[in-house]
C-alpha positions in Angstrom: 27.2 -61.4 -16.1 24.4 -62.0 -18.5 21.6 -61.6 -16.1 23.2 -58.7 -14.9 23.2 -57.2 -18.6 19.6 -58.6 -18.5 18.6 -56.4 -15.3 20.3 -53.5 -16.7 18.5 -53.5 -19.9 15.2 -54.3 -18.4 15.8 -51.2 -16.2 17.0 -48.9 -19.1 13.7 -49.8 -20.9 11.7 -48.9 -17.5 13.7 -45.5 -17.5 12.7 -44.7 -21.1 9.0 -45.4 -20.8 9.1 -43.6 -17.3 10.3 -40.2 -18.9 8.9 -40.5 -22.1 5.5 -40.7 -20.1 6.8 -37.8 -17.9 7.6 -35.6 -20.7 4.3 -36.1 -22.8 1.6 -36.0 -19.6 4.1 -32.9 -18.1 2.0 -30.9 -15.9 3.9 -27.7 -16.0 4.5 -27.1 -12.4 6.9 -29.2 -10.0 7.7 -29.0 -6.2 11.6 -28.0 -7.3 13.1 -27.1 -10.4 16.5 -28.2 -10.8 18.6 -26.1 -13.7 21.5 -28.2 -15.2 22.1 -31.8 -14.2 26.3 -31.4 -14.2 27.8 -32.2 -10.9 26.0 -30.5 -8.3 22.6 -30.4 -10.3 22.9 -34.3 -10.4 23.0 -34.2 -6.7 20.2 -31.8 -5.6 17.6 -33.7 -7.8 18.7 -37.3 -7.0 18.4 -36.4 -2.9 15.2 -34.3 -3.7 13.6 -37.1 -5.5 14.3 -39.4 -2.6 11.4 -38.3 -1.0 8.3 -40.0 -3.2 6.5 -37.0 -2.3 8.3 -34.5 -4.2 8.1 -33.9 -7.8 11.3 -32.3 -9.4 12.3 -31.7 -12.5 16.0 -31.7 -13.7 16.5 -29.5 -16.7 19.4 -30.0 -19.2 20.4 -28.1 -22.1 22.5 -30.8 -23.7 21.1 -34.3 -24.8 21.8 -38.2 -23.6 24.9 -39.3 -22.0 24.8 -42.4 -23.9 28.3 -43.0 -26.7 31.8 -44.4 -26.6 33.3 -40.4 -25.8 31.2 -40.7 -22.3 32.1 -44.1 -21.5 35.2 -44.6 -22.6 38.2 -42.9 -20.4 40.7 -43.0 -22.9 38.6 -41.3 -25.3 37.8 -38.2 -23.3 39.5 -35.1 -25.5 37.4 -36.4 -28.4 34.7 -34.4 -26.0 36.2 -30.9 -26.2 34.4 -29.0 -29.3 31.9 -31.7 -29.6 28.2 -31.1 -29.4 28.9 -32.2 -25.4 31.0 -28.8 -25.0 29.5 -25.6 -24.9 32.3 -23.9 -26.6 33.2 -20.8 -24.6 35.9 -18.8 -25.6 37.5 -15.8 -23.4 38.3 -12.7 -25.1 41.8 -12.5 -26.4 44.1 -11.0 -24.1 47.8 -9.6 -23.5 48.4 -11.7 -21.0 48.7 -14.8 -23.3 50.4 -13.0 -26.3 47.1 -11.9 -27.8 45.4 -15.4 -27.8 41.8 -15.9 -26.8 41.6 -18.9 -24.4 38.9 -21.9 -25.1 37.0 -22.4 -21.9 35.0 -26.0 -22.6 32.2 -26.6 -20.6 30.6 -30.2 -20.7 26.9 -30.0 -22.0 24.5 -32.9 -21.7 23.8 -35.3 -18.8 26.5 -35.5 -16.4 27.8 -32.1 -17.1 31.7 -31.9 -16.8 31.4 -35.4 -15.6 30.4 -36.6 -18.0 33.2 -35.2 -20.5 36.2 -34.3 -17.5 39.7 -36.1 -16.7 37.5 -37.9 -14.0 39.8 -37.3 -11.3 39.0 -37.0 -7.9 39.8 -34.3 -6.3 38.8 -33.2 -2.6 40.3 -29.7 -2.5 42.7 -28.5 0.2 42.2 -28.7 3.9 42.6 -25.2 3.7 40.1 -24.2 1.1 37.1 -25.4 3.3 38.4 -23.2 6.3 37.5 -20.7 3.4 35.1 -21.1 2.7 33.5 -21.3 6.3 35.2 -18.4 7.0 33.5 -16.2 4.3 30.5 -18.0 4.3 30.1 -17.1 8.4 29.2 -21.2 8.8 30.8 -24.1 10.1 29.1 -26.3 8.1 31.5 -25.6 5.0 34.4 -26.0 7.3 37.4 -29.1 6.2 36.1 -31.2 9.4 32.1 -31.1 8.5 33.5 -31.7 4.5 35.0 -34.6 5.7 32.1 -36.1 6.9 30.3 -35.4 3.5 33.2 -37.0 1.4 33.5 -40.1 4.1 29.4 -40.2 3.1 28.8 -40.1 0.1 31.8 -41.9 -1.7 32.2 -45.6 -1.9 36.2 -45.5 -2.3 38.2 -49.0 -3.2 41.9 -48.1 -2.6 43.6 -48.4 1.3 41.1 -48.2 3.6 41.3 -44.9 5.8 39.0 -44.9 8.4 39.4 -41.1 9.6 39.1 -40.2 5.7 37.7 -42.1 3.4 34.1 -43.4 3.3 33.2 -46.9 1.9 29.4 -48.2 0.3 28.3 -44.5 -0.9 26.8 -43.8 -4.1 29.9 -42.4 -5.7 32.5 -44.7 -6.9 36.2 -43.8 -6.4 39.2 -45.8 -6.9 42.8 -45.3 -7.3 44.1 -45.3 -11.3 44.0 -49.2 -11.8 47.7 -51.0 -13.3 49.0 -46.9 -13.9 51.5 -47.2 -16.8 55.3 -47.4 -15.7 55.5 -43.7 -16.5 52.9 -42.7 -13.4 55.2 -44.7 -11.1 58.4 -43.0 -12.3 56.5 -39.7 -11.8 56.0 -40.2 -8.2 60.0 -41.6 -8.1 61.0 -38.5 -9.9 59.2 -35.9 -8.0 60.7 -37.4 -4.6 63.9 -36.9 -6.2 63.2 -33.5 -6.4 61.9 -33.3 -2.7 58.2 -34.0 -3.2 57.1 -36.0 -0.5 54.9 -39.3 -2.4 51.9 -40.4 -1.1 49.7 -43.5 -1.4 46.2 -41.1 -1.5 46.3 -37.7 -3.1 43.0 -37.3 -0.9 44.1 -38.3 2.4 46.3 -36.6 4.8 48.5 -34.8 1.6 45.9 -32.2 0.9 46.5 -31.4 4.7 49.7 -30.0 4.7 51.8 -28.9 2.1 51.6 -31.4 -0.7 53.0 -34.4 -2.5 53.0 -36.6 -5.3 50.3 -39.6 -5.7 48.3 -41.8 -8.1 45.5 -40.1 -9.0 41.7 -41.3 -7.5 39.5 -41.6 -10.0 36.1 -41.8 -11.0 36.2 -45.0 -13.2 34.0 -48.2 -12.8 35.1 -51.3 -14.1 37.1 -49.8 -16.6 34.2 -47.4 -17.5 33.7 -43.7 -16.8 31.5 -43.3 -13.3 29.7 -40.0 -14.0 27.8 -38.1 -11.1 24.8 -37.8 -13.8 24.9 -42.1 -13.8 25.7 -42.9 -10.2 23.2 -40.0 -8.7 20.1 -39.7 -11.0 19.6 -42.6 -13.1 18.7 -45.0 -10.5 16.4 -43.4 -9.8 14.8 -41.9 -13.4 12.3 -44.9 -13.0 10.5 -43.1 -10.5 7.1 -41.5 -11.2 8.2 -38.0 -9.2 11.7 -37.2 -11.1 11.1 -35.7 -14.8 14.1 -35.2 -16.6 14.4 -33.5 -19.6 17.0 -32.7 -22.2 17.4 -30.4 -25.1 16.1 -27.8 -23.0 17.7 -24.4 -22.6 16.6 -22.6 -19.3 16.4 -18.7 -20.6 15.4 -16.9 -17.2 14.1 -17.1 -13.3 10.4 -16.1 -13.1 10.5 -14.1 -10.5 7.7 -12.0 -9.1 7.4 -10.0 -6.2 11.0 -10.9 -5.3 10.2 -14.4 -5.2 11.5 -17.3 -7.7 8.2 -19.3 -8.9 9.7 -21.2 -11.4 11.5 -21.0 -14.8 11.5 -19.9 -18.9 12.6 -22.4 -20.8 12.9 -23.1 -24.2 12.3 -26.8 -26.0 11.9 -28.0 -28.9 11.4 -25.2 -30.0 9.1 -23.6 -28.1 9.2 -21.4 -25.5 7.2 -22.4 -21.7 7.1 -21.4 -18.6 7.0 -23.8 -15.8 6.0 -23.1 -12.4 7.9 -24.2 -8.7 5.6 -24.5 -6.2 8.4 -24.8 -3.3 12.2 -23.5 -5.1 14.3 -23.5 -8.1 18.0 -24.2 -8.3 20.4 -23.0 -10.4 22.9 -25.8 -11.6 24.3 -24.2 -14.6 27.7 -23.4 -13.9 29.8 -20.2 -13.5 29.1 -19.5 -17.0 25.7 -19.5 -17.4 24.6 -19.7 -14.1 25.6 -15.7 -13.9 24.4 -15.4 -17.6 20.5 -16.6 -16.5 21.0 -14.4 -13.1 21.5 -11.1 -15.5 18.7 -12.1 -17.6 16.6 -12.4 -14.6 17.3 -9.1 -13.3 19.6 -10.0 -10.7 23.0 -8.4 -10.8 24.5 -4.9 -11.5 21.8 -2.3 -11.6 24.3 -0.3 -14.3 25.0 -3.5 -16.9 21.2 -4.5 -16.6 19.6 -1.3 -17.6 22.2 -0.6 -20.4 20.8 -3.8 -21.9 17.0 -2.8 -21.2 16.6 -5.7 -18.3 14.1 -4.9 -15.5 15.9 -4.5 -12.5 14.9 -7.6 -9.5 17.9 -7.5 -7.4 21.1 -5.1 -7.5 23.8 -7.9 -6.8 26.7 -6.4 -8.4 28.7 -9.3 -7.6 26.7 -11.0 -10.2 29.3 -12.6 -13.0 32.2 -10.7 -11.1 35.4 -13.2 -9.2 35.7 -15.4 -12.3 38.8 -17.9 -11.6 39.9 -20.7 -13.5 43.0 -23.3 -12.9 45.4 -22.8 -16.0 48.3 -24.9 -17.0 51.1 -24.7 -19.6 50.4 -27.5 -22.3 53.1 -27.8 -24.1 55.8 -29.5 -21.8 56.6 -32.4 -23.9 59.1 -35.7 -24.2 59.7 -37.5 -26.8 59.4 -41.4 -26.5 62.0 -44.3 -27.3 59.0 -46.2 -27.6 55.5 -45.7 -28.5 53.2 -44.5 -25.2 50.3 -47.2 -25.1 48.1 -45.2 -22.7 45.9 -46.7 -20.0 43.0 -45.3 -17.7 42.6 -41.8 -18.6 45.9 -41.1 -20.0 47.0 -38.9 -16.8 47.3 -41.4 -13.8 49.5 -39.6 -10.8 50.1 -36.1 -10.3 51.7 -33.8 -7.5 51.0 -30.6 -5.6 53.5 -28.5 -4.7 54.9 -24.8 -3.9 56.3 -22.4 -6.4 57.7 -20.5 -3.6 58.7 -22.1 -0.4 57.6 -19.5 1.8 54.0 -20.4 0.8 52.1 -22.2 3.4 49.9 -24.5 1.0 50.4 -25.7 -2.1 50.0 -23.2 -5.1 50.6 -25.3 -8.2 50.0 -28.8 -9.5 51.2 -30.9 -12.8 49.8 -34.0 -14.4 51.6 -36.5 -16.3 50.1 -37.5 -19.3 50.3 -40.5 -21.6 50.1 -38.3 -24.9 52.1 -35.6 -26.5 49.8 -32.2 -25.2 49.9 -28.6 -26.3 47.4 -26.0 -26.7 44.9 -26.3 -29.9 45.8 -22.7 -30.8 49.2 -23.3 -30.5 50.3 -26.1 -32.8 51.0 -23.7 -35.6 54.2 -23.0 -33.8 55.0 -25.9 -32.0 54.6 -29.3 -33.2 54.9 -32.2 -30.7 56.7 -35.6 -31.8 54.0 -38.9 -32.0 55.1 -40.9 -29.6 55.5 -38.8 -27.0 54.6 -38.1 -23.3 53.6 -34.9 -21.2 53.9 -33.0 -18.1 51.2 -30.2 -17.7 52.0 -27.9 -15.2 49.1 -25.6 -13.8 48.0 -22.8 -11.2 45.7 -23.9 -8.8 45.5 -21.1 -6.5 45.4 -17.8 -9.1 45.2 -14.2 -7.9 44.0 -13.4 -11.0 40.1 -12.3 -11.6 38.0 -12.0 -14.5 34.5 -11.7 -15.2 31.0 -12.8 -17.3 29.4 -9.9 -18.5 26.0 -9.7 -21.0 25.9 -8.9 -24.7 22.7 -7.9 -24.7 19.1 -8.7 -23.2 18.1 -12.1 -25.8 19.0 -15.8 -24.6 20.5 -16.1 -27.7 23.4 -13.7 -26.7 26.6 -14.5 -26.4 28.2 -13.9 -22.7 31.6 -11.9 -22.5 33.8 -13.4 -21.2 36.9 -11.5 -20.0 39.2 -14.7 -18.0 42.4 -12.6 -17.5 44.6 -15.6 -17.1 47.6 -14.2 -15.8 47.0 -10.6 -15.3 48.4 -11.1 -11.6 52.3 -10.8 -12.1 52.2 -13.6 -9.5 50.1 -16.4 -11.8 52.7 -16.0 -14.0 55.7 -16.4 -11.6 54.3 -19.3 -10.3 53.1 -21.2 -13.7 56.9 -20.1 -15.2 58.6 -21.8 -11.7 56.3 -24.9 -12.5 57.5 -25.2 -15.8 61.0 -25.0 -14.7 60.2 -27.6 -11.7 58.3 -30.1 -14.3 62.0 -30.1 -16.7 63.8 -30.4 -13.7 61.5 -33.8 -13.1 61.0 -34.7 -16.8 64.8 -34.8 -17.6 65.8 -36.4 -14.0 67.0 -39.9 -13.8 63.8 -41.6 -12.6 61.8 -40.4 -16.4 65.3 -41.4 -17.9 64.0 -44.7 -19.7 61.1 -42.9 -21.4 63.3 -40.1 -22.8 64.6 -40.1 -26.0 64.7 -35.8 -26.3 63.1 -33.0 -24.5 60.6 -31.7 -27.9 59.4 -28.5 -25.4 60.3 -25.9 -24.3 64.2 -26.8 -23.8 66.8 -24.8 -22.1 65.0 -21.2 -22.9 65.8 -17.9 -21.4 63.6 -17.0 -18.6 62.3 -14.2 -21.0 61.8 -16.8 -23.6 60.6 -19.3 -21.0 57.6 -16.8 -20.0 56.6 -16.1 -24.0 56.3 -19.9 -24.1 54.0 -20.1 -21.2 52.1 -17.2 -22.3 51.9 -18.9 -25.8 50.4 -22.3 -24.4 48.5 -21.4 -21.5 45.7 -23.1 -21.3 42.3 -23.4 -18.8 42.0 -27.0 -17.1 38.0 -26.3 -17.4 37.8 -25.6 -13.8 35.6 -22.1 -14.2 34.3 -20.9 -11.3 33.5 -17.7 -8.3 30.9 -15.7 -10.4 28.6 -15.8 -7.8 30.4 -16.1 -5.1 29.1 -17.3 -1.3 30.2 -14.9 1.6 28.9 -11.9 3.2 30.6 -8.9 1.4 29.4 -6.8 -1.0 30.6 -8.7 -4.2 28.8 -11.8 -2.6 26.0 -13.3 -4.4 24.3 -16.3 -2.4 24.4 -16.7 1.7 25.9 -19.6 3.5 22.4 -21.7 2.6 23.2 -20.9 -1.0 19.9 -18.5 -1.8 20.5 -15.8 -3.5 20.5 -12.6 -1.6 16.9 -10.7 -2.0 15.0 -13.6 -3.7 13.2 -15.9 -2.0 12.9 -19.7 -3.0 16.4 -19.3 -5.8 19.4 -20.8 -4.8 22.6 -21.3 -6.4 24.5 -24.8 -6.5 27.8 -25.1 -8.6 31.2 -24.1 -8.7 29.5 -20.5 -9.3 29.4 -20.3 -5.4 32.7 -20.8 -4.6 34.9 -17.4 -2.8 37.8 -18.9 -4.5 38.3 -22.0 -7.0 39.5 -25.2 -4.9 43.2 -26.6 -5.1 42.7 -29.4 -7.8 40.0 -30.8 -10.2 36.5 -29.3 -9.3 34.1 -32.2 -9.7 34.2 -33.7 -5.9 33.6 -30.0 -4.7 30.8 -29.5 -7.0 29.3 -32.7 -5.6 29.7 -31.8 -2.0 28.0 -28.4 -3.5 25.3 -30.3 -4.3 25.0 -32.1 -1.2 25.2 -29.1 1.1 22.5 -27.6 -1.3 20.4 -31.0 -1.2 20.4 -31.0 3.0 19.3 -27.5 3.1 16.7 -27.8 0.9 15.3 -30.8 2.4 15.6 -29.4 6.0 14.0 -25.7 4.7 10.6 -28.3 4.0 10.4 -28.3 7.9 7.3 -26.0 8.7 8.7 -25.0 11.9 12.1 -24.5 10.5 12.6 -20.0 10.2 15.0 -18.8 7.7 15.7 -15.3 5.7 17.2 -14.2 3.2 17.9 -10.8 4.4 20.9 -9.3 1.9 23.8 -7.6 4.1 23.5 -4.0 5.2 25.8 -2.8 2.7 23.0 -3.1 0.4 21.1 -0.2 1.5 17.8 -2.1 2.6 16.2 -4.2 5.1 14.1 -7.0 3.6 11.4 -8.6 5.4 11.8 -11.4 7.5 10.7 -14.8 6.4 9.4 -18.0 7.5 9.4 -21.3 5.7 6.2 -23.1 5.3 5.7 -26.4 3.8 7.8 -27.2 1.4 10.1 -24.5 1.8 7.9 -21.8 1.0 8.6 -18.5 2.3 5.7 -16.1 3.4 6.0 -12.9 5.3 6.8 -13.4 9.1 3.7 -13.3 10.7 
């Protein structure tokens, strides 16, 4: 153990002189700019730098990754309003009794990773089929997914030849000596008719749920972010810069083509130059935010703020989707609740209407008594105390990320309309009512001393609770969606229509938000994004970027040369 602690350090040194040399002798132009090194960001610039003959830059807003909050799992929630949160808020809104939503988003290395639940989550069979269908490519479908997952993930838990993947670079591994309560989750939601599995990641997100103990992304008892398991091992390298505390402000883009970025650090603001493409990693806030300010979205929304029109994508900050889930379904304890792992060990998916084909909802248990900052004026949860948080993971509802004005320093809009689809609602009040059914069943007995919330309420009641404690499980995404209609932002390949050499890589892309936590799909995001790339450096490979006809034009055809470079076809 104490040579390994010896190698580590020894390597942590090499990592700081590397960058610090990187960042002093920077040369101001790279073969790929990565923007935003969260979970698919992370990805792209780890399997970019691979190749010793590529220089990329990964760009982060936030700063280190280094602290007891990051590596701790327990102490995660000590994250939300830190410095590592952006601190979005949504506009208030009717649909939650007037209240305006926090929407955290983690900010420094490792993005949400680096802050999350760090559970692993694949996404439904069914949300890959999707996504292959709007994107018009196989390559997106649950099958070629698979193969990704089975790739890239190194997983410790039953071995599953057909599904799970062992030796990759991302750790994953069942929620190690769960607390008794996780156990009587999974005993409890079979009473109820929820079918229990051993892997929430195996053949249940094939069919129409279950109950499981959560995979997650924890490493000998320490948080395993994507920022730590893809890029540092490799920020010893002479061709990977990465640098923090740096705010990416705008695309450069000139004659419809992406050469490189604005940024502004420390301080100052710089331009740097992409000799090959640029990436946008920023996530479906301000991923759409930088779009806008580049000129790419809605013609209308861009002049009123005096922005030079590049591209008219008026899908541009539009399909905004988030999971939400009532927190504020709380027991109190006979005992005090030690928790263990990340406090929320075993979950279940499951149908708020039995007509549905696939799974609509989800609820987490949780080792801590849970309710909505905003709402603790009215409702005040017991101390030792446990939680069920029921959530919507397949909303109808839409919102959207609009500008403020043309400066950086703007605030986005954001309008989430949580709710605004009668149905959300419907379903998030049945999973309330499904989660007391569970909590106050005879297999949660023993950890039941009182129900604190809701109790027996009126279904008119019931929904002014859920309204009241609503809250987003930080799973933004859709604003610039992949697909082939006219809202549709990015192709199959992930560039963005009408601008060549700019690509889009987060949870931005997705037609609709996957069923379940977001990371693993980001990181699949990134790999799909990190194969094209590297197979666009082909000089024989041909690729365009022509936007569908419903736009009105044709663009030119184009050809890749060198390192991705696209030139008019000859």
């Amino acid at each position: 153990m104490k040579r390994d602690d010896e190698t580590a350090a020894a390597f942590a040194v090499r990592v700081a002189a590397n960058q610090l040399r990187r960042r002093v002798d920077d040369v101001g132009e790279y073969d790929y700019i990565v923007c935003g090194a969260g979970s698919s960001g992370s990805v792209v610039a780890r399997r970019l730098a691979d190749d010793p003959d590529v220089t990329v830059l990964l760009i982060e807003a936030g700063g280190n990754d280094v602290g007891p909050s990051v590596s701790e799992p327990l102490l995660w929630p000590t994250n939300l309003g830190s410095e590592r949160d952006w601190g979005f808020v949504a506009e208030p809104s009717t649909h939650l009794n007037g209240r305006a939503m926090p929407l955290s988003m983690g900010k420094g290395l490792g993005g949400g990773s680096s802050i999350n639940v760090m559970v692993w989550s694949r996404g439904h069979q069914t949300d890959w089929n999707y996504f292959a269908t709007e994107a018009g490519d196989d390559a997106w479908n649950y099958e070629s997914v698979l193969g990704i997952y089975c790739r890239i993930e190194d997983w410790r838990g039953t071995p599953d030849p057909v599904r799970r993947g062992r030796g990759g670079l991302f750790h994953v591994e069942p929620a190690q000596d769960p607390h008794p309560l996780a156990g009587a989750l999974l005993r409890g939601a079979a009473d109820t008719g929820i079918a229990t599995f051993a892997d929430p990641n195996g053949a249940m997100m094939e069919g129409p749920g279950g109950a499981a103990i959560c995979n997650l992304a924890i490493d000998g008892g320490l948080r395993s972010s994507v920022f730590r398991r893809y890029v540092y091992p490799a920020m010893a390298r002479p061709n990977l810069t990465v640098l923090t505390h740096a705010t990416v402000t705008r695309v450069l883009i000139e004659r419809r083509e992406a050469k490189g970025v604005e940024i502004v650090v420390d301080g100052q603001w710089r331009r740097i130059r992409a000799r090959c493409e640029t990436i946008l990693s920023l996530g479906a806030i301000n991923t759409p935010k930088v779009l806008m300010q580049s000129g790419i979205g809605d013609v209308a929304q861009l002049k009123s703020h005096g922005i030079a029109l590049a591209e008219h994508l008026p899908g541009v900050g539009r399909n905004f989707q988030d999971h939400v889930m009532v927190a504020g379904c709380v027991w109190e304890s006979p005992e005090p609740i030690v928790p263990r792992n990340n406090l929320g060990e075993a979950t279940f998916f499951w149908k708020s209407d039995p007509q549905l084909a696939t799974p609509d909802i989800q609820a987490f248990i949780a080792e801590a008594p849970i309710v909505a900052q905003d709402a603790l004026e009215r409702y005040t949860p017991p101390t030792s105390a446990w939680s069920l948080l029921p959530g919507l993971v397949r909303p109808k509802s839409r919102g959207s990320v609009t500008l403020t004005g043309a400066s950086p320093a703007s605030p986005v809009r954001i309008e989430a309309n949580a709710l605004a689809h009668p149905d959300d609602l419907a379903a998030l009040v049945r999973s309330v009512e499904l989660c007391r059914d569970i909590g106050n069943g005879t297999a949660l007995r023993p950890f039941v001393k009182r129900e604190a919330m809701p109790g027996n309420l009126s279904r008119s009641a019931l929904t002014a609770f859920v309204r009241d404690t609503a809250s987003t499980v930080w799973h933004q995404s859709g604003t610039a969606k992949m697909g082939r209609d006219a809202m549709s932002v990015v192709d199959a390949e992930l560039r963005v229509y009408g601008i060549a050499n700019l690509r889009v890589a987060d949870a931005s892309i997705m037609p609709r938000v996957t069923t379940g936590n977001t990371m693993a799909p980001c990181v699949v995001i990134g790999e799909r994004a990190a194969s094209l790339l590297i197979a666009a450096r082909s000089p024989d490979m041909r690729s365009t970027i022509d936007a569908p006809a419903f736009f009105g034009k044709e663009l030119a055809d184009m050809r890749d040369e060198g390192c991705g470079r696209r030139l008019p076809a000859e």
